[in-house]
C-alpha positions in Angstrom: 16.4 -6.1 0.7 13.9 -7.9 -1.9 12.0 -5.9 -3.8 8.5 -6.3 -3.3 5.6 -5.9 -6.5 3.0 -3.1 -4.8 -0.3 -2.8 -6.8 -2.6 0.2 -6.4 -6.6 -0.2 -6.6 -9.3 2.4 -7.5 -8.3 5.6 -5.6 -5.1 4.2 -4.5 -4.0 4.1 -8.0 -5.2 7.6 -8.7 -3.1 8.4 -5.8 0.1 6.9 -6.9 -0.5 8.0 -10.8 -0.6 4.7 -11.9 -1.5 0.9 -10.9 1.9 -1.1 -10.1 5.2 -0.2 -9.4 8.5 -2.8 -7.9 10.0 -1.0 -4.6 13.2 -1.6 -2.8 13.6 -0.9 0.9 10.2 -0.9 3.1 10.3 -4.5 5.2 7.1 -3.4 7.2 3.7 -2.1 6.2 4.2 0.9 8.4 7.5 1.5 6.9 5.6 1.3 3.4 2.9 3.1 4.2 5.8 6.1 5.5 6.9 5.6 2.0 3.6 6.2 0.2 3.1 9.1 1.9 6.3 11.2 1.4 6.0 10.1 -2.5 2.6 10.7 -3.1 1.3 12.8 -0.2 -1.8 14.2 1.0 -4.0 11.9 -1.8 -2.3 8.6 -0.8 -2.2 9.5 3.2 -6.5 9.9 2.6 -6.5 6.9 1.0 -4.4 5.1 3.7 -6.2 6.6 6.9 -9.3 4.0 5.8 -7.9 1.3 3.4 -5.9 -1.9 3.8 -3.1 -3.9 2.6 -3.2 -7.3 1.2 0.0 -8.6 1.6 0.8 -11.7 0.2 -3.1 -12.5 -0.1 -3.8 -11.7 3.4 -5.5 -8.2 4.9 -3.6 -6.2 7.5 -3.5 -3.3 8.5 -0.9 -3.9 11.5 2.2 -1.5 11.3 4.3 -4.4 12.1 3.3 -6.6 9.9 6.2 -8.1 7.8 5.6 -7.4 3.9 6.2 -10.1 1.3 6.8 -10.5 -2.3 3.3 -8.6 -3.2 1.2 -6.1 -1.5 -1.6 -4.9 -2.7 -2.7 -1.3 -1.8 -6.6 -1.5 -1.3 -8.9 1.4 -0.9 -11.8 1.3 1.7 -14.8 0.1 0.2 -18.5 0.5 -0.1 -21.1 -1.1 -0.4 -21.9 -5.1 0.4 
């Protein structure tokens, strides 16, 4: 298992309590985004009902999606 940088934006970060943190274990974005959920709860589930990771530089939001050495956790966003 490598452990992977994850890097919270905007009302991710007030989610999580703080704006980057190393993990060990997740290998999927579904299995990351299980594992957001059961540490930071209800806050981080709202935020990841609408938002998007970045992983490696690229948006998905596909459950299968193999993670890589950074994954950024984006909020949805407004505007244009």
């Amino acid at each position: 298992m490598a452990d992977i940088r994850v890097r919270y934006f905007a009302s991710a970060a007030e989610a999580a309590g703080f704006e980057e943190e190393t993990l060990t274990g997740p290998s999927t974005v579904g299995e990351l985004r299980a594992l957001l959920i059961e540490r930071y709860g209800a806050a981080m589930a709202r935020v990841l009902a609408s938002g998007s990771f970045l992983v490696d530089g690229v948006v998905s939001r596909d459950d299968s999606r193999t993670l890589g050495l950074r994954v950024d956790v984006l909020p949805p966003f407004a505007g244009g």
